[in-house]
Structures are given as C-alpha cells and as structure tokens.
SERO-832416 format. One record per residue (C-alpha): x, y, z. Coordinates in steps of 0.05 Angstrom, whole numbers, padded with zeros to 5 digits, always signed. Layout:
N
XYZ
...
END
This chain:
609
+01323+00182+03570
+01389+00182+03540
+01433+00247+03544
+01436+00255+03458
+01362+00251+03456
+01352+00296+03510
+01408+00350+03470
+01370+00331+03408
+01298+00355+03447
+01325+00413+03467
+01354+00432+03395
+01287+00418+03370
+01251+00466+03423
+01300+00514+03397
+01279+00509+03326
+01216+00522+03343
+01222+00581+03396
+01271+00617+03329
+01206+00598+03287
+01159+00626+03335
+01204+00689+03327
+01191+00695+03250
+01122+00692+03262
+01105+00746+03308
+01092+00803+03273
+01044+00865+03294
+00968+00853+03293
+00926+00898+03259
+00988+00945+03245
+00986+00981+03174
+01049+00963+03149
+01093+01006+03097
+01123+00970+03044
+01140+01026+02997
+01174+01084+03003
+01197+01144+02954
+01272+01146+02968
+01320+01214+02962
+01386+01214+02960
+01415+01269+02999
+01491+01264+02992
+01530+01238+02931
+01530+01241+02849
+01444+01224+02854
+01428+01284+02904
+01366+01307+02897
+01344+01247+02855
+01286+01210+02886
+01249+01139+02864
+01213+01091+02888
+01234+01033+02934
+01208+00970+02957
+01222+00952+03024
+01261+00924+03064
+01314+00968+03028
+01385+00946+03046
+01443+00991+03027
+01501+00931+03020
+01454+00899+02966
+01457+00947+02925
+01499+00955+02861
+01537+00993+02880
+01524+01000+02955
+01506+01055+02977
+01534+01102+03034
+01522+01176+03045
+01450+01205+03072
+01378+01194+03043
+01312+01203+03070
+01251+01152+03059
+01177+01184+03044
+01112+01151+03057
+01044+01174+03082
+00998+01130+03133
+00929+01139+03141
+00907+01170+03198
+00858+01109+03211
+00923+01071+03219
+00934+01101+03293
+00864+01084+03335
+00892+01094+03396
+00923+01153+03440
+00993+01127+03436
+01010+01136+03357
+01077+01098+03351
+01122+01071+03289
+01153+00998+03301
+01217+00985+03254
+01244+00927+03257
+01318+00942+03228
+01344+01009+03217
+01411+01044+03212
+01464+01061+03212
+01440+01132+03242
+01374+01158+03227
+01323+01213+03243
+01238+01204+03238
+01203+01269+03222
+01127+01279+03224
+01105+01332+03172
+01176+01360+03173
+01172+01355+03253
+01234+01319+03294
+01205+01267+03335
+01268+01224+03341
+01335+01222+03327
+01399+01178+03350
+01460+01217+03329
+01506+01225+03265
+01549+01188+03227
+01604+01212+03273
+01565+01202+03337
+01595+01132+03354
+01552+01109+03419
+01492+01116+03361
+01532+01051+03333
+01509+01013+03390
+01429+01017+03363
+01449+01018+03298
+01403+00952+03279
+01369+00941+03338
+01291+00938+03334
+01265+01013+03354
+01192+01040+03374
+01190+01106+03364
+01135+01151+03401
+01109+01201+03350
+01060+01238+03396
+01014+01290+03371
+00998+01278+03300
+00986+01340+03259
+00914+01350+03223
+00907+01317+03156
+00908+01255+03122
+00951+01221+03104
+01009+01228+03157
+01077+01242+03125
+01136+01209+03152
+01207+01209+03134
+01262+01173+03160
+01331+01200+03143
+01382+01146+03139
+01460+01164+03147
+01512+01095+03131
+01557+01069+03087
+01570+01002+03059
+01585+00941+03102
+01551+00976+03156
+01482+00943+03155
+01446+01010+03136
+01379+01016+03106
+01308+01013+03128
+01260+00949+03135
+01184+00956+03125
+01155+00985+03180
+01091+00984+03219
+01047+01033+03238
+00988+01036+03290
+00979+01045+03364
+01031+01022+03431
+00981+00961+03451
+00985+00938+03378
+01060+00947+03372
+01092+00942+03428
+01090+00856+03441
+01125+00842+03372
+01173+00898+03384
+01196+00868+03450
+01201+00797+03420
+01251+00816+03378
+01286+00861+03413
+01290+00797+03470
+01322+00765+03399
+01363+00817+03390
+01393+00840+03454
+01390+00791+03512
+01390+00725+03469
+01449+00748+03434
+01481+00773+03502
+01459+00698+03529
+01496+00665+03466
+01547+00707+03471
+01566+00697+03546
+01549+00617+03534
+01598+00615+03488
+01655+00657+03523
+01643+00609+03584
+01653+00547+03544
+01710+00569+03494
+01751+00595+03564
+01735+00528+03598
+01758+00483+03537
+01819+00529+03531
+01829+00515+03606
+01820+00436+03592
+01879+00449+03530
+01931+00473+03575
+01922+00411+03626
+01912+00354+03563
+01948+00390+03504
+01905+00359+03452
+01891+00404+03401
+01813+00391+03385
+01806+00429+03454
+01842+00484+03422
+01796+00491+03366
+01729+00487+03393
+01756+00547+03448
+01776+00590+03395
+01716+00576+03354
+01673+00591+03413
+01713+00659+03435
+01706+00680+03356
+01639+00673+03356
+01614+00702+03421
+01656+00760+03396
+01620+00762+03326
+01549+00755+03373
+01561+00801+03413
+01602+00855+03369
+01550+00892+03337
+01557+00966+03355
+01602+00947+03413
+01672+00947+03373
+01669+01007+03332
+01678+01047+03395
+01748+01030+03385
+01762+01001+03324
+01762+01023+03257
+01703+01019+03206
+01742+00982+03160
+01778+00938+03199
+01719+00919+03242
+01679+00897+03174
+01740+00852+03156
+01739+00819+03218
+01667+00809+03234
+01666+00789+03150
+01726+00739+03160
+01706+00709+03227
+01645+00669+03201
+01699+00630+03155
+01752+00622+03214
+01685+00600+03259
+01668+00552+03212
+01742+00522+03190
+01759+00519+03268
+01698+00479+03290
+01698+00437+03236
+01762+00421+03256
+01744+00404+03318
+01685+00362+03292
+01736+00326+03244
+01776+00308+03307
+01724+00280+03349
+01692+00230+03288
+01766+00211+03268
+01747+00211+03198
+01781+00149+03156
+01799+00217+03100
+01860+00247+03125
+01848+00299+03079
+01805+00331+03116
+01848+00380+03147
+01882+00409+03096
+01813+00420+03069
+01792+00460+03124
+01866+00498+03127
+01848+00516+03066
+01783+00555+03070
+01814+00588+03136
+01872+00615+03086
+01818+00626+03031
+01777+00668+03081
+01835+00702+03102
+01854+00729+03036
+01777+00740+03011
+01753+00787+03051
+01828+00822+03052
+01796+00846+02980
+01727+00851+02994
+01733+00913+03041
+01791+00952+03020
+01760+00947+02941
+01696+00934+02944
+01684+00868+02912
+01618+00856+02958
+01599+00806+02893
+01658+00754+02923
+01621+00739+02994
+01555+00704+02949
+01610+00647+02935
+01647+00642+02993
+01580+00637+03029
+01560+00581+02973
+01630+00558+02992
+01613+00549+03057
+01549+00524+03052
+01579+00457+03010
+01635+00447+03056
+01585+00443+03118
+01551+00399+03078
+01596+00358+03063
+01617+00347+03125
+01547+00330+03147
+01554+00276+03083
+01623+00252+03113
+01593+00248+03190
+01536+00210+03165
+01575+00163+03129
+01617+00152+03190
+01556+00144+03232
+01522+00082+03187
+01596+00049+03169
+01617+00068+03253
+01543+00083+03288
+01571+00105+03356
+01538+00161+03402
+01583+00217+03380
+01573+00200+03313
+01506+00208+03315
+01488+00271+03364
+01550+00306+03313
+01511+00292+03255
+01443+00315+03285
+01480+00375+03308
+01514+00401+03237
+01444+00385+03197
+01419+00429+03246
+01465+00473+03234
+01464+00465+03152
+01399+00475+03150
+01402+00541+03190
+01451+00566+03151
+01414+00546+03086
+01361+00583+03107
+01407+00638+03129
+01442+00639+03060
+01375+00652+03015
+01341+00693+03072
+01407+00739+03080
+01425+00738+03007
+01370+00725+02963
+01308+00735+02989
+01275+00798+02978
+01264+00811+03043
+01328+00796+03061
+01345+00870+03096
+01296+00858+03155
+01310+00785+03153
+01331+00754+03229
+01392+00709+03219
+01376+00648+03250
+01453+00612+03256
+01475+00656+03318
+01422+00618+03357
+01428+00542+03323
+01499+00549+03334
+01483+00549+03415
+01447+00492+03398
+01510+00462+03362
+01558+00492+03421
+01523+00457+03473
+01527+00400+03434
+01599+00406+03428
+01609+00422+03492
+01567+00362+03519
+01618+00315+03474
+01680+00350+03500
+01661+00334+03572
+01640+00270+03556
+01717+00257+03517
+01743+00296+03586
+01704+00243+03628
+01714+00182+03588
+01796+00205+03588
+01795+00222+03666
+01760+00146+03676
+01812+00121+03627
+01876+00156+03667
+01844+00127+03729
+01840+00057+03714
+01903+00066+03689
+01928+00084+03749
+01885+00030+03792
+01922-00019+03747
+01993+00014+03758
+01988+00011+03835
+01958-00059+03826
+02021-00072+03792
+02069-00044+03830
+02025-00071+03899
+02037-00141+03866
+02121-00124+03847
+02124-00091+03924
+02096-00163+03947
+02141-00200+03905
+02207-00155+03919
+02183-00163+03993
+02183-00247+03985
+02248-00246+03944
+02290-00204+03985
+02263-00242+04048
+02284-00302+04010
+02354-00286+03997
+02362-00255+04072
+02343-00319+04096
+02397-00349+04045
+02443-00296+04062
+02440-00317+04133
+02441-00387+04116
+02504-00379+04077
+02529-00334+04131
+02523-00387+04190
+02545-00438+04139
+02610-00391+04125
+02621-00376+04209
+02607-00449+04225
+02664-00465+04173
+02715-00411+04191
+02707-00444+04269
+02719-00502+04248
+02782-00493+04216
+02806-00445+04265
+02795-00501+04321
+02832-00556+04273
+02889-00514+04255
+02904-00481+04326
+02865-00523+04381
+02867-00578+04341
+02937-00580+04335
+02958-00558+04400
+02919-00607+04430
+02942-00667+04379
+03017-00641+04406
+03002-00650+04472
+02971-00717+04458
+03031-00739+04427
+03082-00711+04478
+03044-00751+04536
+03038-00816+04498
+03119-00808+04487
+03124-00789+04560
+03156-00715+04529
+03119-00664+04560
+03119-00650+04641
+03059-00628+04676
+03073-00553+04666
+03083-00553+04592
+03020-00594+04590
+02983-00546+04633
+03014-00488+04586
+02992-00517+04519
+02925-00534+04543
+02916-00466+04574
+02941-00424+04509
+02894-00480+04479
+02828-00457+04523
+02858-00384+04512
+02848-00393+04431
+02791-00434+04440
+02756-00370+04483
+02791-00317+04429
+02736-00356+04378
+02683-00355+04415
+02692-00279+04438
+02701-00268+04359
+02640-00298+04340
+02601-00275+04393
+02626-00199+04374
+02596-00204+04305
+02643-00149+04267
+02649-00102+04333
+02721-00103+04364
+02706-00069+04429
+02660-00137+04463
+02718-00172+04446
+02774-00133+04480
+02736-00132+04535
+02718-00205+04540
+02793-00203+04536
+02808-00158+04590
+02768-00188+04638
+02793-00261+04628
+02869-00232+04625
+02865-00185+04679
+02866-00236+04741
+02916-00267+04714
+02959-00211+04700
+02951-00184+04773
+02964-00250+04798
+03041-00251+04765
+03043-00181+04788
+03040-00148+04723
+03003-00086+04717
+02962-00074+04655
+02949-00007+04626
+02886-00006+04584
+02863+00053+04526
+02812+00048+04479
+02782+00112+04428
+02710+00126+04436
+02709+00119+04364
+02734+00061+04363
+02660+00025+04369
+02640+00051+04306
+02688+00009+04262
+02657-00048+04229
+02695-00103+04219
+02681-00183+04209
+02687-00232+04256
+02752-00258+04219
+02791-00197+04230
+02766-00181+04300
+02789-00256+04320
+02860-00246+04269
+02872-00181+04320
+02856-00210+04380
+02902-00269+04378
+02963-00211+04351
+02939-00178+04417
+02949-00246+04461
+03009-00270+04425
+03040-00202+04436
+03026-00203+04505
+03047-00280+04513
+03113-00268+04482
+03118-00214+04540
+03105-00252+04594
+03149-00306+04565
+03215-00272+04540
+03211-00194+04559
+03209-00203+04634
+03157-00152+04633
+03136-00119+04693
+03080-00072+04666
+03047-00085+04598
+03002-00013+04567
+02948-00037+04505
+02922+00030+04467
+02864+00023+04410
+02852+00084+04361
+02804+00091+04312
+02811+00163+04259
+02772+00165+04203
+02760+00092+04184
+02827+00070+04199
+02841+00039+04265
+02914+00016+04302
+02925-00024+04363
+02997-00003+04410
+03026-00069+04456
+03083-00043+04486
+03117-00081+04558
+03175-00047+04591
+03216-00113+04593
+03286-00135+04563
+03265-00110+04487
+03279-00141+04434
+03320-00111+04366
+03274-00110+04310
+03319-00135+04272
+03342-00184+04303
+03267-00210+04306
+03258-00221+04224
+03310-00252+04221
+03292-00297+04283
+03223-00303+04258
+03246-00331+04191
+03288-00391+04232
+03249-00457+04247
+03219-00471+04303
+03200-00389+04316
+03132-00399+04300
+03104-00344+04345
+03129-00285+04312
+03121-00317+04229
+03047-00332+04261
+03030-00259+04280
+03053-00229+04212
+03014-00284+04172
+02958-00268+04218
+02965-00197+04199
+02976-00206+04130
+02914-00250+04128
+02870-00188+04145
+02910-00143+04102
+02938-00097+04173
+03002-00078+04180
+03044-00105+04234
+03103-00055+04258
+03162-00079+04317
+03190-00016+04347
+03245-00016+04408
+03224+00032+04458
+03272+00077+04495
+03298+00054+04554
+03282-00014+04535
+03218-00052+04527
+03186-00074+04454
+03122-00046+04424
+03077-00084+04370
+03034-00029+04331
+02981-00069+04290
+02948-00017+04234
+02895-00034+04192
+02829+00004+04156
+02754-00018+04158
+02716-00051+04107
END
C-alpha cells in the first residue's frame, strides 16, 4: 500500500471516529430543551421569557453579557437511579446549579479566573438528595459576556450509569484530543521551523507558523486569560483562524507550484483583511462582520481545492493528489463547521469538527514536507556523488597531465644539460685540445706545455662533470675540487687553507652557475701558482641570507688592480677577460683587491635564484 492511500485511510477513520462523536448522546436521559430565562443584571432585569435551547449568548442581537439564571422542572421519574446527576454538554462562562433554591454546584465568578479554564468544557454535576415533589426545579445561573462562549446547551437529566459514558466521550473530545492536536501540532510547526533555518525556503516557514498558531488556538481555551486580557485574547483567538488559514494555504500554494502567480497576493490579502476585521469586531461590536469573513473563507478554501484539482488532472503527481484529498477534507469540515457554528439552531452545543480534520490535514502536510526534505537531501547527495565523481576524474587527469609535463620537463631538462656540456667541451676542451693539436703538428709546443694544456684540459673537463653531477648544490662540487687539488697543491708545497659557511648548502643554484664559479675558483688559483709565486693559497665560501661570496686570496707577489684591467683588456690576456665574462655570465660580481703586505685576493659575490 502506497503511503497517500494509507494518509487518506487514516483521514477517513478520522471522519468517522468525529462522526461517532456526534452521535453519542445519553440513553434514556430526559433531555431539557426549554428553559424560562431571567435576566439578572442589565436594562431587562427582572424580565424573564422563554428560550429554546441550546441558548448561546454571542448569537444574540445584541449579545448578551451580564448574569441570568435558566428555569426548568424535570420529572422526578427522570432520575431512576440512586445517583441523580445533570449532564451539560457546554456551559459558561461561570455558572451555579441550584435544586429548589439549594447550591449543589458552583465554579466561581466572573472575576474568579482559574473558573476560565472549565468555562465550556462538558460538566456532570452530582445533585444528590432530591427534595420531595414533582417536578424538580433547577436553575442554572449563567455569568459572561460576549465573545466569551457563554450560554447554556440542552441538557440531560437521569441517573450516573445513564450519563456518565456520553459525558466522558466528549469530554475525551474536549480535553485530551484537543491537548493531543495541540501538542501534534507544536511538535511539527517547531520541527519545520527547525528544517527553515537549515534550507531557508520559505514554504517551511509557513506551515511552522501555521502549525504553532493553531496548536495555540487548540489548546487556548481557558488557558490564556490567566494572563491576558479579555479583549485582546478574543481578537487573537478571532484573527488566528484567518492567519491559520492564509499561512497554510500558502504553504499549500508553494508545494503545487500553481501556474497563477496570483495566488499569493491573494492570500496576503485575506491575512491583511483578517488583520483589520476583527481589529473592529471586538473593540465595537460588529459580531455581524465574522458571518462573511467566515463565508470569505469558506470560498477561498474552496477555491483552492478548485485550483489543486485542476493542477492534479492538467499535472496528476502524488502531491497533487494527497493535497487535494487533504483540503476537501478540510472544506468539507469547515462547511459543516460554518452552518453548524453559525446557522444551525443548535449551533451553541454544536462540537466544531475542523480542530480535529485539520490533524488530519497537518499530518498530511507534514508527511509532504518530509517527503520534499527527503527527495531534497537525495537530490544534494547525488549532487555531491556527481561532484566528487568529477573532481575524482579532474584529480586523475591533473595527476596524468602534470606527470606528463614532468616527464617533458625532465626531457627538456637533460636535453638543455646535454647541450650546455656540449658547448662547454667545444668552446674550452675543445679548443684547448684543437691548440695543442695544432702546436704539435707545427712542432710549437714542448712536452711540458703539452702536458700543461692537456692537464688544465682534464682539469675543465672534471670542473663539468663535478657541475653536472652537483645538480644546483655548490658544496659537492668544492669538494670534488678540493680533493683533486689538494695532492697537488701539497706536492708544490703550497698549503691550502679551506672555509666554507654551514649555510652555505642551502643555496640553490643551477648547474651553470655552480660550474661558471668553479672554473673563477681554478683560474684564480692557476693564475697563483703561475704568476704570484704563492706559497700558501686561503679559499673562504659564505652564504647570508640568500646571497653567497667566495674569498681566493695567495700571499704571493700581488698584483695592482689596476694594473690588471688594463692588462686584461690587452690581447693575448685571456685569463683574466675569461673570469669576468664568466662572472658576468651568471650575473656575480667579480672584485680584485691587493692585500697588505702583498698577495692578491679575488672576491666572487653573487645571490641565489
């Protein structure tokens, strides 16, 4: 069974448990249905007549308010049993029944405001031992004012075991079913209220405050005039039946998505019309007003039954349906509410019948708000299913491309280092190599100058390799350098001092400018073994902050620093034009400076990056 038809059973069983409530009535009871009325307070004091009842004090013209007392005799015959008792359905707003002028039960004064709280509810009264004679004489004084629900229903007379089931039924109508209603509907209007903070959609908005308004309006009777006003209580409980009905139409609108956006300002409407109505009914009196606004109200509601069945046959859909199934329900309720309330002449003891179909309609509501909640949080997850998909598939993709261009990258990279060897080893080895070919085919060069060129040769030739194999870290190199150099060095009897920072490992520099540097460094210390005479050559690395510097100094001859740009700008002094290009090349600075005492010093400067 689908869940509509099962919310459309369970409306049904509700119709017929509120028509099961219509029906009991006392068995065998002898029931009063006219009474000689007095008035005891006002301009017709002391005036009596005779009244049909139920009598209902707001229907008449004018209402009435002040005190009276009903009069009406019961045969003795009518109580068989040892339990006499009087069932009366609706009652109030205070009242007091006397037996033969005899006080058998009273619930306060107009002033006595915990009396409010049974002011309509069903009461049994006990009337215990009757006096001799027939008839019985009964009054019932009656204390109220209009808009208060005072006045007397027909009552019923006879024994407990004849009155006391119906009494209980509708006090169960009454009491705890309104109670149940009530709570129902505070539980769902705070949970959709809940649901409109988290979604912000206003259709949550509206059936919350719809359901708050009317658990208050079930559950108010009696309850809020310990604390409010008279008058301002009757406006409110008057004008929340129209603010009920505008807001959960609303609502209703909302879910069906009616093709008429007009519908709206339509329902903004009556809540502003209801507003202002019953501003005048109360404060003057104009009781005739609330027969059209509840005529009012009954053709909007229908109305919007017309519209959701419309929608349902042009759109049939499951919402469309179960909302259109819920608000006849509810129309025809009220219908019978509006003639039973209004019109009938019974209408005084009349049960209204909407507080109860509107549960039905609530749950209904309620039912399609979780479903819309549900169908939304399915929505928002496949949503997100497809999202991560997404960006599962774009993580994959990102993942290929960038191992695609590191791959390239490295490609490129080897391509680039294979190249810069390559002319590195034609324009130095290359060369020197090519000069020393040259010089033996002429017969030029003696053994030792061959031996020299092809050593500074297998000295440059190591200076690449030591680059390349140093990636963009200085420190491998110098070493690689230091331990080649350092034999050597020892073996002309030249003692080599050797600095470096710690920080000096952290500088991160390419393979070009870590070879550029190291042949500065060997030139340097060439040039020092050559010309300076040097007996002791110191090399000092620094690295501050990103910038790094590199100190050659020997303690030989010196040479003027002058003297040396200007040399290095003559032919044939390629040595000291090679080590500025070289330094240019890698954007360092190259600084000469004469030491004291004698002795030249190279400072090489440069920053990383």
């Amino acid at each position: 069974m689908t869940a509509w038809r099962r919310l459309l059973y369970w409306g049904l069983g509700l119709w017929a448990v509120l028509l099961l409530a219509g029906c009991v009535e006392p068995e065998r009871a002898f029931e009063v249905r006219q009474a000689r009325f007095e008035a005891l307070q006002g301009p017709d004091a002391g005036r009596s007549r005779i009244v049909t009842l139920p009598d209902g004090w707001d229907h008449q013209r004018p209402p009435r308010s002040g005190k009276g007392v009903y009069r009406f005799d019961v045969p003795c015959t009518a109580f068989t049993g040892a339990q006499p008792m009087l069932y009366i359905p609706k009652v109030g707003n205070t009242f007091e029944v006397r037996v033969a002028g005899r006080s058998v039960f009273t619930n306060g004064g107009l002033d006595d405001t915990a009396a409010e709280v049974r002011r309509s509810r069903p009461q049994l009264v006990a009337l215990g031992a009757l006096p001799p004679g027939d008839p019985v004489r009964i009054d019932i004084v009656v204390e109220g004012g209009s808009l208060t629900i005072a006045g007397l229903s027909h009552v019923h007379a006879g024994d407990r075991s004849q009155l006391e089931r119906p009494y209980l039924f509708k006090a169960f109508f009454h009491t705890d079913a309104t109670w149940m209603v009530a709570v129902a509907c505070l539980s769902m209007g705070l949970l959709a209220l809940l649901v409109w903070t988290r979604v912000h959609d206003p259709i949550y908005l509206f059936f919350g405050l719809a359901s708050l308004i009317w658990a208050w309006r079930t559950a108010t009777p009696g309850q809020t005039l310990l604390w409010m006003k008279p008058w301002l209580w009757s406006y409110i409980f008057l004008a929340s039946y129209g603010w009920f009905v505008a807001l959960i139409s609303l609502y209703v609108v909302g879910v069906a998505r009616f093709a008429w956006r007009g519908w709206p300002w339509v329902l903004w409407g009556y809540f502003g019309l209801t507003t202002v109505l019953f501003a005048l009914v109360v404060p003057f009196e104009w009781y005739f007003l609330r027969a059209g606004f509840n005529t009012i109200t009954f053709a909007l509601v229908a109305a919007l039954c017309v519209a959701l069945a419309w929608q349902a046959r042009r759109q049939p859909s499951q919402e469309s349906i179960v909302l259109g199934v819920a608000a006849l329900a509810v129309l025809v309720t009220g219908g019978r509410d509006l003639w039973a309330i209004n019109f009938d002449a019974d209408r005084y003891a009349n049960q209204a019948w909407a507080r109860y179909a509107v549960l039905s309609f609530m749950a209904v509501m309620a039912w399609l708000l979780v479903d819309r909640l549900v169908k939304l949080q399915r929505e928002t997850t496949a949503l997100n299913q497809a999202l991560e998909a997404k960006v599962r598939q774009r993580e994959a993709e990102l993942a290929a491309l960038f191992e695609r261009q590191q791959a390239q990258a490295m490609i490129q990279a080897a391509s680039t280092e294979r190249e810069r060897i390559v002319r590195e080893m034609h324009d130095g080895i290359g060369g020197q190599l090519m000069t020393v070919l040259r010089g033996v085919e002429r017969g030029a060069f003696s053994q030792e100058r061959i031996a020299e060129v092809l050593q500074d040769s297998l000295d440059d030739l190591r200076l690449i390799i030591d680059a390349s194999s140093a990636h963009s870290e200085l420190v491998p190199a110098l070493a690689a350098w230091r331990h080649r150099w350092d034999p050597r060095l020892e073996a002309l009897g030249i003692d080599l001092g050797w600095h470096l920072d710690d920080d000096l490992s952290r500088l991160n520099l390419s393979p070009e400018t870590v070879l550029q540097i190291m042949r500065i460094i060997q030139e340097a210390v060439i040039n020092a073994l050559k010309h300076a005479q040097a007996s002791a050559i110191a090399i000092e690395a620094r690295a501050r902050s990103g910038n790094w510097s590199i100190r050659v100094a020997d303690n030989g001859v010196g040479l003027d620093p002058e003297a040396a740009r200007v040399a290095g700008a003559q032919p044939g002094r390629h040595g000291l034009r090679s080590m500025r290009a070289r330094a240019e090349a890698i954007g360092a600075r190259l600084e000469l400076v004469a030491a004291p005492g004698g002795g030249t010093v190279w400072i090489l400067s440069g920053a990383a990056g």
